[in-house]
C-alpha positions in Angstrom: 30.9 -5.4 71.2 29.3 -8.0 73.6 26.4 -7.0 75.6 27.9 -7.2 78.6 30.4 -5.0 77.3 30.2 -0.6 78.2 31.1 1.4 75.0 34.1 3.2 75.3 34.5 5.7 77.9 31.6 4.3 79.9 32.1 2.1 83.4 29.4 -0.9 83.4 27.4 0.7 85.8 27.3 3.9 83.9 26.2 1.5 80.9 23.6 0.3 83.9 22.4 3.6 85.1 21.4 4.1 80.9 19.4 0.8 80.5 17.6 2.0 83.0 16.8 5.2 81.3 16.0 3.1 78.7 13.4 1.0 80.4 12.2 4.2 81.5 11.5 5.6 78.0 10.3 2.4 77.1 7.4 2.9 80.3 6.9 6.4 78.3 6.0 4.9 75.4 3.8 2.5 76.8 1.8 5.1 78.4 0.9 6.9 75.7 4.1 9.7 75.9 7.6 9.8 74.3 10.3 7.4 74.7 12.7 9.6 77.0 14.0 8.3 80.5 16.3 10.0 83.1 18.1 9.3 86.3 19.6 11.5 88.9 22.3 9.4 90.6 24.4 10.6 93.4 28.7 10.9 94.6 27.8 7.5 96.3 26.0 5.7 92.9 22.8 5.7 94.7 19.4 6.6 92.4 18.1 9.9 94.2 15.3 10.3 91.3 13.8 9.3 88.2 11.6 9.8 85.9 10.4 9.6 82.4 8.2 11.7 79.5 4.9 12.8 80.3 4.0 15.8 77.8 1.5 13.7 76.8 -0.8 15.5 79.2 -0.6 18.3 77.2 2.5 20.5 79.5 5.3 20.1 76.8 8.2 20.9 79.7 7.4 17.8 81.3 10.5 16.1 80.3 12.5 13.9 82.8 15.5 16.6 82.7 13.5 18.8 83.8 11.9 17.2 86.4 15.3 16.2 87.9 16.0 19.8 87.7 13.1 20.7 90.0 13.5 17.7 92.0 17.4 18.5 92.6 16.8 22.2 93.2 14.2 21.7 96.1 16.0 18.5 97.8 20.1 18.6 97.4 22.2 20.9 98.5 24.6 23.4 95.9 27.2 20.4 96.7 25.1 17.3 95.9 24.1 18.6 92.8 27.6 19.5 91.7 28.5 16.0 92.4 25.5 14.7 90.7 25.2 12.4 87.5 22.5 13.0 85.7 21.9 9.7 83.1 19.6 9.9 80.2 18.6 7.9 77.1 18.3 11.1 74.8 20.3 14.0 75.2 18.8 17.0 76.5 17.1 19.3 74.7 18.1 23.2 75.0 15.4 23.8 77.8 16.6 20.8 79.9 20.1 21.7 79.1 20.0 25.0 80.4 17.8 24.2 83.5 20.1 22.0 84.1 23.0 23.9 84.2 20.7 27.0 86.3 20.4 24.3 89.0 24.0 23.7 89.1 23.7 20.2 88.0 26.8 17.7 87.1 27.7 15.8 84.7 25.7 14.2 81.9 25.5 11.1 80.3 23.2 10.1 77.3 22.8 7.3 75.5 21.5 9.0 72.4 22.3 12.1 70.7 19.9 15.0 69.3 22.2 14.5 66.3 21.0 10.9 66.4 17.3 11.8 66.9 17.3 14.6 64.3 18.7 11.9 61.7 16.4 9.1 62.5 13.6 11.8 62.5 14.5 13.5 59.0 14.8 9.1 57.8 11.2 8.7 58.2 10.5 12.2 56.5 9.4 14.1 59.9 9.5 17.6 59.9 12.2 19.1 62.4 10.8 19.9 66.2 9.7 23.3 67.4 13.4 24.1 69.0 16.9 23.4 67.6 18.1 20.2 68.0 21.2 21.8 70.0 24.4 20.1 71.6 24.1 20.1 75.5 27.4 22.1 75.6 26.0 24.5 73.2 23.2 25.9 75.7 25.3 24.6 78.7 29.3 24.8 78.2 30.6 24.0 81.4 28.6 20.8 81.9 30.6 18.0 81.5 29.0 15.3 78.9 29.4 11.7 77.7 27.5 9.7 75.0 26.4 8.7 73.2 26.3 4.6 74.4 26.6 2.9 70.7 24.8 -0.2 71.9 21.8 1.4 73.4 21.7 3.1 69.9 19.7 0.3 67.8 17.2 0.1 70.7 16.0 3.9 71.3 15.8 4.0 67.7 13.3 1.6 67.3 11.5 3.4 70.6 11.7 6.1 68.8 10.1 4.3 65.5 7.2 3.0 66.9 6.3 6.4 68.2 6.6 7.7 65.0 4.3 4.5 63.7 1.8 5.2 66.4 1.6 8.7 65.1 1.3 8.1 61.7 -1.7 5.9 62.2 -3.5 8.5 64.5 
C-alpha cells in the first residue's frame, strides 16, 4: 500500500482524521501518559473536539473517548451526536464504548484494535489490563465501527513499545 493510500474501506480523509489521532497519542506519550488520541468530527467534516490520554494524573477515566463523551453530551444536540464520527487511534475500551453509546454517539473509527493491543501487550510479556480487552460492539452493538487502518498499525505499535520501555526502566 502507498502512503498516500486509505486502507480499505476508509476515504483519505478518514485515513486523515486517524493520523491525527495518531499525533495526538504521540503528544500523550510525550507528556508523560499513554499513547491514545481521539477526534470528534462532525456531518459537515469539521473537528468539534479532541483530545488525547491524560490518566497519568492519577484519574484512570481520563481517556479521550471519554472526554468526547462529556464534551458531546454538554455541547451537541441528540441529532449532532447521532451524526457524529468519533476517530481514534485505539479502539475503545469497554467504559468508553459504553459511554459512548449512553451519549448517543455515531459511528466509530479506530486505527488499532484491542485485539491488536492485547497481542502486542502479551509479545513483550505484559500482564493483561484491569478490564477485558472487549470489541466496541460487544459493550455497544448498535454503534457502527471501522478499523482497524493497517498502515497506522506499525506506527501505534511502536507508540505503544516505547511506553512499555519507558515503564520497564522506571
Amino acid at each position: 500500500m502507498t502512503p498516500s493510500a486509505a486502507p480499505p474501506g476508509l476515504t483519505p480523509d478518514e485515513l486523515a482524521h486517524l493520523r491525527r489521532c495518531v499525533e495526538l497519542a504521540r503528544e500523550g506519550l510525550d507528556a508523560g501518559d499513554e499513547p491514545f488520541g481521539s477526534l470528534l468530527v462532525d456531518s459537515s467534516g469539521t473537528v468539534r473536539f479532541e483530545d488525547r490520554n491524560r490518566v497519568a494524573g492519577g484519574d484512570a477515566t481520563r481517556h479521550p473517548e471519554f472526554e468526547i463523551a462529556r464534551w458531546a453530551a454538554e455541547h451537541l444536540s441528540e441529532a449532532e451526536r447521532r451524526s457524529s464520527v468519533v476517530y481514534t487511534s485505539g479502539e475503545h475500551c469497554p467504559m468508553c464504548s459504553a459511554a459512548h453509546a449512553w451519549v448517543g454517539l455515531g459511528r466509530i473509527v479506530y486505527a488499532s484494535s484491542s485485539e491488536q493491543l492485547t497481542a502486542w501487550r502479551a509479545g513483550w510479556g505484559l500482564a493483561a489490563g484491569p478490564v477485558a480487552a472487549l470489541p466496541i460492539q460487544a459493550v455497544a452493538p448498535g454503534i457502527p465501527v471501522a478499523g482497524p487502518a493497517p498502515e497506522l498499525e506499525e506506527e501505534i505499535r511502536e507508540l505503544h513499545r516505547a511506553l512499555t520501555e519507558r515503564r520497564q526502566a522506571g
